[in-house]
N, CA, C and O atoms as a MOPAC input file, in Angstrom:
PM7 MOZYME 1SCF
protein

 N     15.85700 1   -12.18400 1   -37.07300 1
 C     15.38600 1   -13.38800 1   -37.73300 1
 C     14.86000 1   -14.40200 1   -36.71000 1
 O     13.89400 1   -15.08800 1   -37.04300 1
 N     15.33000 1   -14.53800 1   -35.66700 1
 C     15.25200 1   -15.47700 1   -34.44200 1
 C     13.65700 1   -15.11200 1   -33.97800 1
 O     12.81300 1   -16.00500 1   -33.92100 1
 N     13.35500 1   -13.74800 1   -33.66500 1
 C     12.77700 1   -13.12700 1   -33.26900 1
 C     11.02900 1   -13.67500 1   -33.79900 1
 O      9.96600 1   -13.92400 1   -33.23000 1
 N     11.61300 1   -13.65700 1   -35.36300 1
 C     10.78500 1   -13.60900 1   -36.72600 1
 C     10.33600 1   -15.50000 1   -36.39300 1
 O      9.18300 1   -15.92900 1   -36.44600 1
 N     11.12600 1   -16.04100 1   -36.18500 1
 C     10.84600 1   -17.53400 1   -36.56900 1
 C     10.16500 1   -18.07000 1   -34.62700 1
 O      9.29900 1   -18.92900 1   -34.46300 1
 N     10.68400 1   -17.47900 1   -33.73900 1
 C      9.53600 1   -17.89700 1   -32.30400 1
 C      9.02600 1   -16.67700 1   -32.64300 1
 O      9.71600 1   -15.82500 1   -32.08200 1
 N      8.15500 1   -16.17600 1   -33.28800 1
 C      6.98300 1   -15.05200 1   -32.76900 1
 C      5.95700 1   -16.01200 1   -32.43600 1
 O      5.60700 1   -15.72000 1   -31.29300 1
 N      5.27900 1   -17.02800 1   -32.85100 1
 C      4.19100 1   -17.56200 1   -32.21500 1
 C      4.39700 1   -18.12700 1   -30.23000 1
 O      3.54000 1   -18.30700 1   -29.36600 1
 N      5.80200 1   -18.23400 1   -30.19400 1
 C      5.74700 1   -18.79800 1   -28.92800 1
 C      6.07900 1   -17.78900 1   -27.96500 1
 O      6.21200 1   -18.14300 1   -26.79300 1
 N      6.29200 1   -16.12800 1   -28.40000 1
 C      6.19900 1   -15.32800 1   -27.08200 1
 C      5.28100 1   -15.21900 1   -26.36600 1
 O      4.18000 1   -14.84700 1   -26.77100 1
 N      5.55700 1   -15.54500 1   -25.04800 1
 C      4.78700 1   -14.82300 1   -23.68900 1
 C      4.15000 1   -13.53700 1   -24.21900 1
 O      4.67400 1   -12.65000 1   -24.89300 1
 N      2.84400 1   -13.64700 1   -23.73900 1
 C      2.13500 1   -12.36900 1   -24.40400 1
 C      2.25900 1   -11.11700 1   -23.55100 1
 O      1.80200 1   -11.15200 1   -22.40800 1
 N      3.04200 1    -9.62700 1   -24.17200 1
 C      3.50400 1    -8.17300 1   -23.93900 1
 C      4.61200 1    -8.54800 1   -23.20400 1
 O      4.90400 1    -7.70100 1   -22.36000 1
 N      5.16800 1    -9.29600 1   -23.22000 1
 C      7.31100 1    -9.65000 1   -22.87200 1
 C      7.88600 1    -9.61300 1   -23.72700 1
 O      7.29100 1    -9.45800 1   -24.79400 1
 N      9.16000 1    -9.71900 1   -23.72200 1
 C     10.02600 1    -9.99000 1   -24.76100 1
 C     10.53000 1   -11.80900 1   -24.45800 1
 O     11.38200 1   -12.33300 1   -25.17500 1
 N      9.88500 1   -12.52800 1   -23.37800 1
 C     10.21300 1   -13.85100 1   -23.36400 1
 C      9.17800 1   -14.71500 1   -24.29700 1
 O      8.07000 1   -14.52200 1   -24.79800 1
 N     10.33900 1   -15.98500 1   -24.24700 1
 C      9.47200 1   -16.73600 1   -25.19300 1
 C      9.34800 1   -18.12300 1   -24.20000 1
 O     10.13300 1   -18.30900 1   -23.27000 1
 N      8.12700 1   -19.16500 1   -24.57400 1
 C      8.04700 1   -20.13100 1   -24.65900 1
 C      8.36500 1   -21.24200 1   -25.28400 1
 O      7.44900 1   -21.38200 1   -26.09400 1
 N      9.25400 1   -22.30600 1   -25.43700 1
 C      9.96000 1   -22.80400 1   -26.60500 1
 C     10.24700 1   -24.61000 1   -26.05400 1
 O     10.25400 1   -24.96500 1   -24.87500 1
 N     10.40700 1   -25.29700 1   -26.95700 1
 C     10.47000 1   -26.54800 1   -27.01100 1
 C     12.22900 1   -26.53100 1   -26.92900 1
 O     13.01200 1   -26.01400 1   -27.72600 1
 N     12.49900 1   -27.24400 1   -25.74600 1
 C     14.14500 1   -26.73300 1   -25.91200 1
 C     14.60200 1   -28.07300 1   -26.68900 1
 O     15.82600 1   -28.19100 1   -26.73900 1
 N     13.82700 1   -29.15600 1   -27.33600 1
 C     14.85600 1   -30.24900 1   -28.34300 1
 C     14.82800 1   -28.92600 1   -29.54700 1
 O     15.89800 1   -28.59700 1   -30.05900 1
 N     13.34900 1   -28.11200 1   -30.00000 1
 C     13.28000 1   -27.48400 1   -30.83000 1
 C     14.60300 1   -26.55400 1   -31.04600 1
 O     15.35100 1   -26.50400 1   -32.02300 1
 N     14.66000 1   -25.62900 1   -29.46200 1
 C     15.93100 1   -24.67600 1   -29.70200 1
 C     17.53600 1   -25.44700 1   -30.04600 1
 O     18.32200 1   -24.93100 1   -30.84000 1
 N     17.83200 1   -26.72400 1   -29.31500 1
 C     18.90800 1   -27.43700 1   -29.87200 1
 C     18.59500 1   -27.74700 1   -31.00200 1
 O     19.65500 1   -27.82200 1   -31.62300 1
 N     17.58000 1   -28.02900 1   -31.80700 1
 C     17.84100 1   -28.45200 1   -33.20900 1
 C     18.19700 1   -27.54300 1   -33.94100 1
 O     19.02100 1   -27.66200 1   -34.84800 1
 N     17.39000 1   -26.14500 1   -33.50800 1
 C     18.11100 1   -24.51800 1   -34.70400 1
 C     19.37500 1   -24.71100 1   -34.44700 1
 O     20.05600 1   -25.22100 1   -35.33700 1
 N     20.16500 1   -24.25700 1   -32.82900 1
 C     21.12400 1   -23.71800 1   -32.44200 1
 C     22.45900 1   -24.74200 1   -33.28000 1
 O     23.57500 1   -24.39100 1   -33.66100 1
 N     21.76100 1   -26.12100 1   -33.34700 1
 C     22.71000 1   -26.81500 1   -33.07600 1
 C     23.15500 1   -27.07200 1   -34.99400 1
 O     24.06800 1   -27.72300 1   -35.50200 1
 N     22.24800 1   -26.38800 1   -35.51500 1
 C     21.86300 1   -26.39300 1   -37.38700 1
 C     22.82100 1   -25.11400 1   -37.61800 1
 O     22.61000 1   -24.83000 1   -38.79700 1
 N     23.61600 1   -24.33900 1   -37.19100 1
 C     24.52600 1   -23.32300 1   -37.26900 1
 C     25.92000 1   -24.02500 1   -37.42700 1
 O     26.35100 1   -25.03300 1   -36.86700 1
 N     26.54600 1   -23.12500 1   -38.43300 1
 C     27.89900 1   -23.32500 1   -38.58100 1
 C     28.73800 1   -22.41100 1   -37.60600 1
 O     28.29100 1   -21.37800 1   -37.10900 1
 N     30.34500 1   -23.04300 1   -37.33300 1
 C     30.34200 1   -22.47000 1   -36.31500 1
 C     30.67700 1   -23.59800 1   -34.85800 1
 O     30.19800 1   -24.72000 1   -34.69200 1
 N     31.61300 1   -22.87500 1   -33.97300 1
 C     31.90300 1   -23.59800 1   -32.86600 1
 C     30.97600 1   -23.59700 1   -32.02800 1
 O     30.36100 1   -22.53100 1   -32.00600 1
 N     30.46600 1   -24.71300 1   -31.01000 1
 C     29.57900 1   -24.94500 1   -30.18800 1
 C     29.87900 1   -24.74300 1   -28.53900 1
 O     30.68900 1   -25.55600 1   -28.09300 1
 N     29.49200 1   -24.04900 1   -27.85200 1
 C     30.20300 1   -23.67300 1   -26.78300 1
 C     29.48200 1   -25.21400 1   -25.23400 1
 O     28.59400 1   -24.91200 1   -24.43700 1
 N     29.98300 1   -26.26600 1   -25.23800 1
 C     29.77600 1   -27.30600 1   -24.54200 1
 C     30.93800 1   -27.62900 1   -24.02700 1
 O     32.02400 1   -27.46900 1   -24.58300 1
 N     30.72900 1   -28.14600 1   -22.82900 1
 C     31.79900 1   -28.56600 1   -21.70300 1
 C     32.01900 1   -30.01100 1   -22.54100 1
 O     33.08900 1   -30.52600 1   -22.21600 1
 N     31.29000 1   -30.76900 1   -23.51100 1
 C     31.92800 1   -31.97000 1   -24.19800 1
 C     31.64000 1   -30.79700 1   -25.59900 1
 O     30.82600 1   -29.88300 1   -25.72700 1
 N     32.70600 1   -31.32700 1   -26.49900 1
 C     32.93700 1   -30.77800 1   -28.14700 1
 C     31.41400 1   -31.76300 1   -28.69100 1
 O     31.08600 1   -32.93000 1   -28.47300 1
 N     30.82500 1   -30.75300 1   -29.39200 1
 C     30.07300 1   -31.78600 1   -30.40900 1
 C     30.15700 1   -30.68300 1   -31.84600 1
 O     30.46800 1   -29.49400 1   -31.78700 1
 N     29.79900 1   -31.43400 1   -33.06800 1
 C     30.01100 1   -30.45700 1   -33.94200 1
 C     28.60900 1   -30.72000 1   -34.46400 1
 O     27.91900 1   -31.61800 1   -33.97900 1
 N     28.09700 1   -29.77700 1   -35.65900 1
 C     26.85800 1   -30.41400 1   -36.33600 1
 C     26.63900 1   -31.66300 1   -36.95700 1
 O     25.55800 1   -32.21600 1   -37.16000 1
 N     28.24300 1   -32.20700 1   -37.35200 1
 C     28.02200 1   -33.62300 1   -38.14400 1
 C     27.91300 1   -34.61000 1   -36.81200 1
 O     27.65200 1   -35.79400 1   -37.02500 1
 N     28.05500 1   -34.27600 1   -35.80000 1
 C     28.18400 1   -35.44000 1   -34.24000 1
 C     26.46400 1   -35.81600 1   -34.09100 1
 O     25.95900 1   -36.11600 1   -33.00800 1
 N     25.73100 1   -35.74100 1   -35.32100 1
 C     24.92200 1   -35.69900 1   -34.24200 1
 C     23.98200 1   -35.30400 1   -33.31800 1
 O     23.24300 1   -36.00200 1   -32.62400 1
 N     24.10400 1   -33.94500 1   -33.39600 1
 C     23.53100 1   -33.38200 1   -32.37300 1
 C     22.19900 1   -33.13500 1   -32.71400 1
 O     21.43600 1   -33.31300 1   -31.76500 1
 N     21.42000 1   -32.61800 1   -34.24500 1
 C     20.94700 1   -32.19100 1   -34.88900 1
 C     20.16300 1   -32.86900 1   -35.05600 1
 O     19.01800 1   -32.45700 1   -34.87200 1
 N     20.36400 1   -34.17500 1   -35.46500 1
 C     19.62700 1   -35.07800 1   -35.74300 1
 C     19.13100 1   -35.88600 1   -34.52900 1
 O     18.48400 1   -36.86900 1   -34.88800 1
 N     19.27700 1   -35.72100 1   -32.89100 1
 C     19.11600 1   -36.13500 1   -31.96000 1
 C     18.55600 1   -35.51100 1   -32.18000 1
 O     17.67800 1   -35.82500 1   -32.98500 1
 N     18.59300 1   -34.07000 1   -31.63900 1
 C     17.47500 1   -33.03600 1   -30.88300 1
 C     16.11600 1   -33.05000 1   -32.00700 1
 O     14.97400 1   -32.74900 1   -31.65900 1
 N     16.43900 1   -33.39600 1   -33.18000 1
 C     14.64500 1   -33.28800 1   -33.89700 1
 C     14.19800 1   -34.68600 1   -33.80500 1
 O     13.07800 1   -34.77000 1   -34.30800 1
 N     14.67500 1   -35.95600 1   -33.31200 1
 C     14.46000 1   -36.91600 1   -32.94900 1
 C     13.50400 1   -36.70500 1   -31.32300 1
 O     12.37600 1   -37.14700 1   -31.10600 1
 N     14.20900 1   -36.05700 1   -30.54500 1
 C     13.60500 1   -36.00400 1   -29.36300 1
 C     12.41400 1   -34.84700 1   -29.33300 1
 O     11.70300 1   -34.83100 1   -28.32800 1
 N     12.21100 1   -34.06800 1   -30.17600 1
 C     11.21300 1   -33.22000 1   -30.36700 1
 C     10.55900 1   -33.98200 1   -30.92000 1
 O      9.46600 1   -33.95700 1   -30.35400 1
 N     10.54100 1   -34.81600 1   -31.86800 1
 C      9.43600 1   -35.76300 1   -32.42100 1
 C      8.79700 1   -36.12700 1   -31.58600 1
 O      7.58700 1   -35.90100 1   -31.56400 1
 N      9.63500 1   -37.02700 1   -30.33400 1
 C      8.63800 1   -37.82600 1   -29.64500 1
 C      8.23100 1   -36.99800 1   -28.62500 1
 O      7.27500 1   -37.54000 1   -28.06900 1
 N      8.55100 1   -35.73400 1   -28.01100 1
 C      8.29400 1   -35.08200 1   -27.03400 1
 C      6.98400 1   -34.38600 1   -27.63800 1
 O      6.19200 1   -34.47900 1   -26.70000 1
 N      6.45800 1   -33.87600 1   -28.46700 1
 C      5.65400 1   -33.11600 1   -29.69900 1
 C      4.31200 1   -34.10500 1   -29.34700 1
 O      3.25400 1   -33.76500 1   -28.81700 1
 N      4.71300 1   -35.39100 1   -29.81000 1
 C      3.54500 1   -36.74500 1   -29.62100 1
 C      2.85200 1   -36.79000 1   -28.09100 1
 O      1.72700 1   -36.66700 1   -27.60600 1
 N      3.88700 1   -36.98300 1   -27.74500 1
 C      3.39900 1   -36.97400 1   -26.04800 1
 C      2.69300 1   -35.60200 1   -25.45600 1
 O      1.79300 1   -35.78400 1   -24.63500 1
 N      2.95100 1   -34.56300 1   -25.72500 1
 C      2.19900 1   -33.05000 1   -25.56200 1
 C      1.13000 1   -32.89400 1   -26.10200 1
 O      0.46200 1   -31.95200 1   -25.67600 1
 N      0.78900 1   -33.38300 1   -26.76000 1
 C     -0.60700 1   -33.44700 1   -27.50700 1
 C     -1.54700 1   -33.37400 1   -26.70500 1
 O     -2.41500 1   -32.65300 1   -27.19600 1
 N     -1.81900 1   -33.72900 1   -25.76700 1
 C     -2.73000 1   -34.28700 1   -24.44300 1
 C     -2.42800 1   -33.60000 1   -23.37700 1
 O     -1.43400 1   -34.19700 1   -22.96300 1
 N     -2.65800 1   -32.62700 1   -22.56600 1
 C     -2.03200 1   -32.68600 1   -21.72300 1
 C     -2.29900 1   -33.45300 1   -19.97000 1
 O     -3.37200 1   -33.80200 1   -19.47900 1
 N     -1.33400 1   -33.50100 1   -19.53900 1
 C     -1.76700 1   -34.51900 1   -18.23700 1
 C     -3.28300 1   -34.12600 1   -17.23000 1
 O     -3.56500 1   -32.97200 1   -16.90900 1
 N     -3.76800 1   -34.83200 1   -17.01200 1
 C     -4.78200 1   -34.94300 1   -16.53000 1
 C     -5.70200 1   -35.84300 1   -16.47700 1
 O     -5.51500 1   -36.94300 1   -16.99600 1
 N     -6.87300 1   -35.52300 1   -15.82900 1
 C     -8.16600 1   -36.90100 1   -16.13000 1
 C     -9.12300 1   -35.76800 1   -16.66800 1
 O     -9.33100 1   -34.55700 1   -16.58600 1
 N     -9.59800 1   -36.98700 1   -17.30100 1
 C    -10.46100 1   -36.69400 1   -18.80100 1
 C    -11.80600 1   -37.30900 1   -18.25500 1
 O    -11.75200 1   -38.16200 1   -17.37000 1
 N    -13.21900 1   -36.81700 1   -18.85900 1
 C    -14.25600 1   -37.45900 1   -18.83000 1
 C    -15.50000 1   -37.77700 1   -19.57500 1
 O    -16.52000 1   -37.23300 1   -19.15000 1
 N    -15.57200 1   -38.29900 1   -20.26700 1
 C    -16.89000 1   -38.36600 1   -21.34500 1
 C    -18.00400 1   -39.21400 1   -20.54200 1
 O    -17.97000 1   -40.21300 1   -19.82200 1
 N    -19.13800 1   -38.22800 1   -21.06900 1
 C    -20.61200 1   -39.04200 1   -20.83500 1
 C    -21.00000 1   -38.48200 1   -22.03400 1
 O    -20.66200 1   -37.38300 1   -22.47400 1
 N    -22.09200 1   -39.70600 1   -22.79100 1
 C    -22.59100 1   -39.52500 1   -23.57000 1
 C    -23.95300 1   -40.67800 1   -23.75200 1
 O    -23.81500 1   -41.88500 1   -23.55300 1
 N    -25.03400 1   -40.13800 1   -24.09300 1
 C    -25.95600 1   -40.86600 1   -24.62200 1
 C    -26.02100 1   -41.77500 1   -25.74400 1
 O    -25.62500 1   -41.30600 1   -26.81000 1
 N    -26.54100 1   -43.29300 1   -25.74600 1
 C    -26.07400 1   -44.03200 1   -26.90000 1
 C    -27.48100 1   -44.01800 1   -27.27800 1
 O    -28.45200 1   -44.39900 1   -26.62400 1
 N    -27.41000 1   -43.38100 1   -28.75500 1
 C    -28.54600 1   -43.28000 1   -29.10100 1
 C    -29.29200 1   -45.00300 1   -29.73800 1
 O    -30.50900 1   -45.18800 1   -29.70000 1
 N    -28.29300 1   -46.10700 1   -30.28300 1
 C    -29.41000 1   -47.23800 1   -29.74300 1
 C    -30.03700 1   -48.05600 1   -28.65700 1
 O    -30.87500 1   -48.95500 1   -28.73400 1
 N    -29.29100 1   -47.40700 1   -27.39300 1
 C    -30.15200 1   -48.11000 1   -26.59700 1
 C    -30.66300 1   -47.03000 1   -25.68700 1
 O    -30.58600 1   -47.16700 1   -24.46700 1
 N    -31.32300 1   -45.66900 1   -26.39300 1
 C    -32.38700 1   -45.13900 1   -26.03800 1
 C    -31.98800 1   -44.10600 1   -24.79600 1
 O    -31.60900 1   -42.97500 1   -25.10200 1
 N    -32.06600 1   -44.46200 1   -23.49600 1
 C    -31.50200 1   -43.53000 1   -22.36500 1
 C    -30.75300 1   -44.44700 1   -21.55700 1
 O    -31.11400 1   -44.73700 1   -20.41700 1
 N    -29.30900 1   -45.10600 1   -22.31600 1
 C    -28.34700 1   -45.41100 1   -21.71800 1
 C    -27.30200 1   -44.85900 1   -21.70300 1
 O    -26.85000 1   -44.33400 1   -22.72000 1
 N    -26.66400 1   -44.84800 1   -20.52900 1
 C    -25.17600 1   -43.71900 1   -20.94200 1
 C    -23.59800 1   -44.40200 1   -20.87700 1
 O    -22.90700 1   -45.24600 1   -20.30600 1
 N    -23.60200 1   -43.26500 1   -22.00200 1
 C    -22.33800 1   -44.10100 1   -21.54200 1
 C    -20.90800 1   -43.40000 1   -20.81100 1
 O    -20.27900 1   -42.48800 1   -21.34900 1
 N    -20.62400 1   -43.87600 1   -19.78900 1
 C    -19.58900 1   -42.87400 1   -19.14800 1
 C    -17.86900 1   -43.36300 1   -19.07900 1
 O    -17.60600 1   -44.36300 1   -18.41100 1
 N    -17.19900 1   -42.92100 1   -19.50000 1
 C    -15.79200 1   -43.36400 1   -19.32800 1
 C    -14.74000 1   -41.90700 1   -18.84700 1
 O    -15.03200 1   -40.73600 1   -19.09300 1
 N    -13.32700 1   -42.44700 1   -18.02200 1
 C    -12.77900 1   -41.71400 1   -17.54100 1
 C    -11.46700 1   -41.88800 1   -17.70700 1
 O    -11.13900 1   -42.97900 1   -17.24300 1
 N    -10.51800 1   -41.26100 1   -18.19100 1
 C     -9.08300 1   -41.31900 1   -19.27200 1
 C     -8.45100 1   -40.71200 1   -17.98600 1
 O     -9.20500 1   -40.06500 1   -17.26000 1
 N     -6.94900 1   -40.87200 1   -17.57200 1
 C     -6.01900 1   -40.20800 1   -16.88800 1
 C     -4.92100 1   -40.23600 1   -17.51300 1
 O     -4.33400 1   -41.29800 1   -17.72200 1
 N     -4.45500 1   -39.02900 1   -17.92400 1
 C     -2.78600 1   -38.68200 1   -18.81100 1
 C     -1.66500 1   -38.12200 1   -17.98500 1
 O     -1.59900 1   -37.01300 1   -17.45500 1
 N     -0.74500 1   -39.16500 1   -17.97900 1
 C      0.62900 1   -38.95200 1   -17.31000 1
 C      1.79700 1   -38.92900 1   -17.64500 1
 O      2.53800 1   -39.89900 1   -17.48300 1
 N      2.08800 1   -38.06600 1   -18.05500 1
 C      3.35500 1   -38.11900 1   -19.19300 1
 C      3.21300 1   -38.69800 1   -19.79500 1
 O      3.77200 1   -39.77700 1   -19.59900 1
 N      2.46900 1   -38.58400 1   -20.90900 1
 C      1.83900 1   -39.19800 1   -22.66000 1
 C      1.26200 1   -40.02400 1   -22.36700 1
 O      0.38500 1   -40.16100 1   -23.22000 1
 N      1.13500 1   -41.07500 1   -21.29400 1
 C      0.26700 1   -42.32900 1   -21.07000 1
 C     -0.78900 1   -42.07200 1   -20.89400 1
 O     -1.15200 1   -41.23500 1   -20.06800 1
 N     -1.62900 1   -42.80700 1   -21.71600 1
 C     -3.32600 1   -42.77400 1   -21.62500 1
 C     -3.40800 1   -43.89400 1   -20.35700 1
 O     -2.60000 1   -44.76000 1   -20.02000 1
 N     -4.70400 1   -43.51700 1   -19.80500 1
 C     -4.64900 1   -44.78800 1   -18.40400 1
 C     -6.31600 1   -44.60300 1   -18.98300 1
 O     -6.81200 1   -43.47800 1   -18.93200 1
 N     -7.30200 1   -46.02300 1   -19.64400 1
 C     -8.57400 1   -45.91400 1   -19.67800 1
 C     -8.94400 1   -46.39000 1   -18.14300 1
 O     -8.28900 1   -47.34000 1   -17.71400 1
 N    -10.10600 1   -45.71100 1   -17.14100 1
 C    -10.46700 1   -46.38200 1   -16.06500 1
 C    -11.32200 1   -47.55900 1   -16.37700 1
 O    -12.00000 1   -47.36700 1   -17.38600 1
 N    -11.51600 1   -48.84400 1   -15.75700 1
 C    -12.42600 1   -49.48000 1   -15.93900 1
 C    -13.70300 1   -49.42300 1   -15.43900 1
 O    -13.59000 1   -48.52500 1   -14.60500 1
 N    -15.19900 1   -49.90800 1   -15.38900 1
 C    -15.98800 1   -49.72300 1   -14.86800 1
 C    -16.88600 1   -48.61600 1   -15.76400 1
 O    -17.96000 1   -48.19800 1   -15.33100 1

């Protein structure tokens, strides 16, 4: 079943996967059943509702990934002017350059 629910995130011809680990604490942690942690947490502690909290915002921020970005483009009302801008992404932060 596990297998069945990350098939989109295996490494392609492995048996490893790629995975959002708030994602894997939110399954693991959605099981009934003792939790094997050096602190006790149970499913009502908490845990569950953190980890799809922190996948929310981790999910938002991945969207983009880090780097600099660059658009040029022609503005078609003022004929053959361009327009050029340059974006840098750093852990979810957009940085517009000026100039």
């Amino acid at each position: 079943m596990l297998d069945d629910i990350f098939s989109k995130s295996r490494v392609h011809n492995s048996e490893l996967f790629s995975l959002d680990i708030d994602l894997v604490i939110q399954l693991l942690s959605s099981f009934e059943g003792t939790q094997v942690y050096l602190k006790v947490e149970t499913k009502g502690g908490g845990t569950f509702a953190k980890a799809a909290e922190e996948r929310k915002e981790h999910a938002s921020a991945a969207l983009v990934p880090d780097g600099t970005y660059y658009l040029e483009r022609k503005l078609k009302r003022d004929g053959n002017a361009l327009c050029r801008a340059q974006m840098d992404v750093e852990e979810g932060r957009f940085i517009i350059k000026t100039g």
